[in-house]
C-alpha positions as CSV (number, residue, x, y, z in Angstrom):
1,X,167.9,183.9,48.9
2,X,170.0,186.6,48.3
3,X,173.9,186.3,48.6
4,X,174.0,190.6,50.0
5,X,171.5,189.3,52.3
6,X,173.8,186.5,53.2
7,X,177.0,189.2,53.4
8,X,175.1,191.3,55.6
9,X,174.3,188.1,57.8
10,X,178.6,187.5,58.2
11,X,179.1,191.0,58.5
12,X,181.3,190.8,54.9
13,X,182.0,194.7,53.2
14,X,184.9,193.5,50.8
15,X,185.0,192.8,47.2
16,X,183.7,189.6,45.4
17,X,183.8,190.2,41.8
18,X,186.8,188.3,41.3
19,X,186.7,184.3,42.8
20,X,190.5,184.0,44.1
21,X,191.8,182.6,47.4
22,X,191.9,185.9,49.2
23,X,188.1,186.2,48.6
24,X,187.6,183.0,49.6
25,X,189.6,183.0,52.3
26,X,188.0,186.4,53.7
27,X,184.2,184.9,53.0
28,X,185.2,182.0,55.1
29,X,186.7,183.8,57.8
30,X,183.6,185.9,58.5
31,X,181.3,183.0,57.9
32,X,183.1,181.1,61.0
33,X,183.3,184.0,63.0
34,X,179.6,185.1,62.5
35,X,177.7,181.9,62.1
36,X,178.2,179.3,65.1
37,X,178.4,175.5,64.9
38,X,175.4,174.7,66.6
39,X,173.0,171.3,67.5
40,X,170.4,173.4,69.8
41,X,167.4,172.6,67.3
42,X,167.6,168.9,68.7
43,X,167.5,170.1,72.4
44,X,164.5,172.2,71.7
45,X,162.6,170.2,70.2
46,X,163.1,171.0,66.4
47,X,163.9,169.5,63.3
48,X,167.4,169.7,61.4
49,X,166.2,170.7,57.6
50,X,169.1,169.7,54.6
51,X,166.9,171.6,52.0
52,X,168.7,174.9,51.2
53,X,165.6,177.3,51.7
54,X,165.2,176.3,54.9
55,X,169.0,176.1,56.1
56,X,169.0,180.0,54.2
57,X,166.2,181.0,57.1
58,X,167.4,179.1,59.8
59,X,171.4,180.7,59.5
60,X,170.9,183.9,57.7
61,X,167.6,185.1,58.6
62,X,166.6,183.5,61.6
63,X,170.5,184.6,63.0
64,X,171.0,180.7,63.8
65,X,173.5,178.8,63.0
66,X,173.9,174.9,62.0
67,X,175.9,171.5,62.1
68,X,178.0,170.9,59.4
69,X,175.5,169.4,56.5
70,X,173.5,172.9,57.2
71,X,176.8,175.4,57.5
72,X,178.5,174.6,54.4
73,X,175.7,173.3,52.1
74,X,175.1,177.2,53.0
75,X,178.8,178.0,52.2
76,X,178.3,176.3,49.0
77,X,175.3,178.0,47.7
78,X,177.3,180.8,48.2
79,X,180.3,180.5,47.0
80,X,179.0,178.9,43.5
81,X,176.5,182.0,42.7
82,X,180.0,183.8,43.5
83,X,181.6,181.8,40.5
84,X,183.6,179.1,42.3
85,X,184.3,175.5,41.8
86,X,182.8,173.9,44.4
87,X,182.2,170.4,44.8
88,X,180.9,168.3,48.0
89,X,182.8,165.5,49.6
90,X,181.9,163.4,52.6
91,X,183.6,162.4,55.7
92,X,184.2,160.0,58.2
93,X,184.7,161.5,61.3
94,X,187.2,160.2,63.7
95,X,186.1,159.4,67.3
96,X,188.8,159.3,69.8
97,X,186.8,157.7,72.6
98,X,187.0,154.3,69.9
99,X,189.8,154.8,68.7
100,X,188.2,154.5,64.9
101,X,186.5,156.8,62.1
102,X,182.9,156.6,62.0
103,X,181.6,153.8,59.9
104,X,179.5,155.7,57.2
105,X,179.7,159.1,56.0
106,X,178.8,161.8,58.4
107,X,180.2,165.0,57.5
108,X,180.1,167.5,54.6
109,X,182.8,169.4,53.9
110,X,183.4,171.3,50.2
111,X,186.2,171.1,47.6
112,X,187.4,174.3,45.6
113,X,189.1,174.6,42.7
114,X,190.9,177.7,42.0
115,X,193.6,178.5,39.3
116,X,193.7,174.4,38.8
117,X,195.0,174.3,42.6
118,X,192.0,172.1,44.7
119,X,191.4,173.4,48.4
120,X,189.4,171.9,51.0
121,X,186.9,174.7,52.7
122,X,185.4,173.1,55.7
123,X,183.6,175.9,57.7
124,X,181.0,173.3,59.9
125,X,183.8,171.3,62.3
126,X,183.4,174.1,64.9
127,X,185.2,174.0,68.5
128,X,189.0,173.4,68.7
129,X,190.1,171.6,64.8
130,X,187.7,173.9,63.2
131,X,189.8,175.1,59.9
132,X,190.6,178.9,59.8
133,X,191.7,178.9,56.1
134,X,190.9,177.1,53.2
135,X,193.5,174.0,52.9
136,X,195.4,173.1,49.7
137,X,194.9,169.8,49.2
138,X,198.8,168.5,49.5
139,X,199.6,165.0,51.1
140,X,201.6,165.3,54.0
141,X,202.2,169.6,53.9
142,X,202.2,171.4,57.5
143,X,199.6,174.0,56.8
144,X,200.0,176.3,59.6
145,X,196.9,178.1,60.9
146,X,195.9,180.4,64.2
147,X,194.2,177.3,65.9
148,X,197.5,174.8,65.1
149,X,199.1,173.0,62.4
150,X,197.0,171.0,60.0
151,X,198.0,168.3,57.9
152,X,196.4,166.4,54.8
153,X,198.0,162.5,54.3
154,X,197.0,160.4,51.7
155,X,196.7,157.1,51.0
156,X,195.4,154.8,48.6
157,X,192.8,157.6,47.4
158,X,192.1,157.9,51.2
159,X,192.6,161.5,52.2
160,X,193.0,162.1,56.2
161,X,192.8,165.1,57.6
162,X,194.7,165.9,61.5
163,X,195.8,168.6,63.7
164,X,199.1,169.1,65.5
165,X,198.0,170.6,69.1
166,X,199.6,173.1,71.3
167,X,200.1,172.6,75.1
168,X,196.8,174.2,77.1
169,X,196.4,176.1,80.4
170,X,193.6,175.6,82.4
171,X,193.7,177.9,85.4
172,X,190.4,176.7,87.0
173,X,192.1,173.1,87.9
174,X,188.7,172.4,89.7
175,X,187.0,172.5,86.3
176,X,189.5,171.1,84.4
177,X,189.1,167.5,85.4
178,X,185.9,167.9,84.1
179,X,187.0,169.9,81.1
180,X,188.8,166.5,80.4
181,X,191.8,168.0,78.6
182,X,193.2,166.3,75.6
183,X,196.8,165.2,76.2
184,X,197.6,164.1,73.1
185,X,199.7,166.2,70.9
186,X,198.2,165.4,67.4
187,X,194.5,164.6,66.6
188,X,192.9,162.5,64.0
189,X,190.0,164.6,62.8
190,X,188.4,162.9,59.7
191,X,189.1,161.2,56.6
192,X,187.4,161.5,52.9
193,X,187.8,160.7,49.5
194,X,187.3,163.0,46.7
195,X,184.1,161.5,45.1
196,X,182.0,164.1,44.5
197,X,178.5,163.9,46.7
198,X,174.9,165.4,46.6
199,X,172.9,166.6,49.2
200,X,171.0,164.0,49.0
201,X,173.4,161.6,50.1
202,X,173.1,162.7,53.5
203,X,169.8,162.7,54.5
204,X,169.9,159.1,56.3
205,X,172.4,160.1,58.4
206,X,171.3,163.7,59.2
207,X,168.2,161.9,60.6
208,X,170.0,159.0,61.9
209,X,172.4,161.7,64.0
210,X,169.5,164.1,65.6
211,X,167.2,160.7,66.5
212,X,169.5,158.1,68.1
213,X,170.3,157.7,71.4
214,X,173.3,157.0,70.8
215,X,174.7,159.7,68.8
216,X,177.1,162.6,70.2
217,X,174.5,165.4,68.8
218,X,171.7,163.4,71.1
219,X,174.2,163.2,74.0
220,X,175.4,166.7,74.0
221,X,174.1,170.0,73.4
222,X,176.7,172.5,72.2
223,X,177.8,175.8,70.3
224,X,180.5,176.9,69.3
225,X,182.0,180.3,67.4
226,X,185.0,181.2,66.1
227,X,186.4,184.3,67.2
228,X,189.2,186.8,66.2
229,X,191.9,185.0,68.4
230,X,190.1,182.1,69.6
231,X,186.9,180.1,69.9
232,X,184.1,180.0,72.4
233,X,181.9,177.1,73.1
234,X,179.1,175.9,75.7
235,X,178.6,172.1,76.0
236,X,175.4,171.4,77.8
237,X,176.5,173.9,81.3
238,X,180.0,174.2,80.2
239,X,180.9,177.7,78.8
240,X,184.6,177.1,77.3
241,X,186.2,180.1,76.0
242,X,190.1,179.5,74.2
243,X,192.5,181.8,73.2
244,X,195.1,180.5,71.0
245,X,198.8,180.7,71.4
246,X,198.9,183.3,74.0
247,X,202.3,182.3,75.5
248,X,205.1,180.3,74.6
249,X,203.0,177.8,71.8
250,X,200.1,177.5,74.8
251,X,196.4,178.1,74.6
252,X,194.9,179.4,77.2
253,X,191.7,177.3,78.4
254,X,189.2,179.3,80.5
255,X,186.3,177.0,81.6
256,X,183.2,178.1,84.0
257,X,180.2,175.7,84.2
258,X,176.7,178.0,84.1
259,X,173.5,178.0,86.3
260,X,170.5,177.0,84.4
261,X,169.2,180.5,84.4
262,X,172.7,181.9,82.9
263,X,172.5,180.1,79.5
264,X,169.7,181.6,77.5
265,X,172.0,185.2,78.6
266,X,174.8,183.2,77.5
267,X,173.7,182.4,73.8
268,X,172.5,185.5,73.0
269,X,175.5,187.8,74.8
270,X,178.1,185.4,73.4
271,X,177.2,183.6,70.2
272,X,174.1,186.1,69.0
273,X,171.5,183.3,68.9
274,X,167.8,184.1,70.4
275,X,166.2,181.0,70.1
276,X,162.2,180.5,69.4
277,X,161.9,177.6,71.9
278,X,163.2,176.5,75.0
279,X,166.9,174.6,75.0
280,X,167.1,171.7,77.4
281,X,170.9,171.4,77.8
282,X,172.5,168.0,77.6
283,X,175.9,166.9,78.0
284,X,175.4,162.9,79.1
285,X,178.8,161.9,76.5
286,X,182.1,161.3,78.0
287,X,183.4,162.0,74.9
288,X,185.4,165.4,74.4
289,X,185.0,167.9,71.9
290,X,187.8,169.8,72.5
């Protein structure tokens, strides 16, 4: 495990002697852009690994990418043998289709501490409320980003976590009833505490979410990848492709559903990824990711 190895993997040339929030905030960037937020090990018959050898091969070597307990134990590993201050939290994840947040932890994100400010680094949400910038943890702030407005509220030593939408444009209507878009105007995302967690901690539910029936990563297939002015996702057949605030505080939502042949071209021509065995696409959820 190398960390130039790991540059050379994001496509990162700057400067990292010096831990401050521009190097952060630069790391991040290309790590989102360069490493997709991806499930396709379930739908191809492999086995999502939480040790950090593995996850290093899989992402960085392997030129995969990961769900979030995979992209940002990663991100941690790196920034720490940088010199940061990192410390892992766990989420709840809020599911809009109940209404609720999940009922145990099910998402990593990281804490930094920099210059005795605390930021929250989250680079494995992926599609639409996937954070562009490291956050600074501040109760009820508009932190303005390129995807939206994010907020952090606090309560009771609960921290939540939601993003303020823009209007979208869907010019393939035929699709869009299918693309089922949101009409709500601010999303819950996910709420935490700041107890500080180990890996370890989340290996029941990295199993329980890749084996049961039940769960969204079962349901759906998906990737998704950040890109300079937008993000790009395919869900199951579904290749989504977003650019953000093109007009008048709209995104722009371009939607085309693929033929089976189309989406092994697909992965590799837009998100990089060759994979070793055959994906079985699977969208069977109702539930939207976008």
């Amino acid at each position: 495990m190398d960390i130039k190895e790991y540059f050379a993997r994001i496509s990162y040339q700057g400067a990292y002697d010096k831990p401050d929030l521009d190097t952060l905030t630069a790391i991040f960037q290309h790590h989102i852009r360069a490493v997709p937020f991806e499930n396709l090990s379930i739908h191809c018959g492999e086995h999502v690994e939480l040790d950090l050898e593995p996850v290093y091969h899989k992402i960085v070597r392997k030129n995969r990418g990961g769900w979030c307990m995979e992209n940002n134990h990663l991100l941690s590993w790196a920034l720490k043998t940088l010199g940061y201050d990192v410390t892992l939290l766990g989420s709840n994840v809020y599911v809009s289709e109940d209404d609720t947040y999940a009922d145990e932890i099910d998402h990593l994100l990281l804490k930094v501490v920099l210059q005795g400010k605390s930021y929250i680094v989250d680079g494995g949400f992926g599609m639409s409320y996937q954070l562009w910038q490291p956050m600074e943890l501040i109760a009820g702030k508009d932190q303005p980003q390129t995807p939206g407005i994010f907020r952090l509220l606090e309560e009771d030593g609960i921290w939540y976590l939601e993003k303020v939408k823009r209007k979208q444009h869907v010019p393939n209507q035929s699709v869009a009833t299918a693309h089922n878009v949101d009409k709500e105007v601010c999303r819950r995302i996910y709420l935490f505490t700041l107890q500080p967690r180990d890996i370890e901690e989340f290996r029941p539910r990295n199993e329980h979410l890749q084996t049961a029936p039940g769960s969204l990563f079962v349901t759906k297939s998906f990737c998704s990848l950040q890109t300079t002015d937008g993000i790009r996702a395919l869900v199951g057949w579904k290749l989504t492709e977003m650019t953000y605030n093109y007009k008048d505080n709209m995104d722009l939502v371009e939607v085309r559903i693929l033929a089976d042949e189309e989406v092994e071209k697909t992965l590799k021509e837009k998100f990089n990824i060759t994979l070793d065995r055959k994906l079985v696409p699977m969208n069977t959820s109702r539930l939207s990711l976008f």
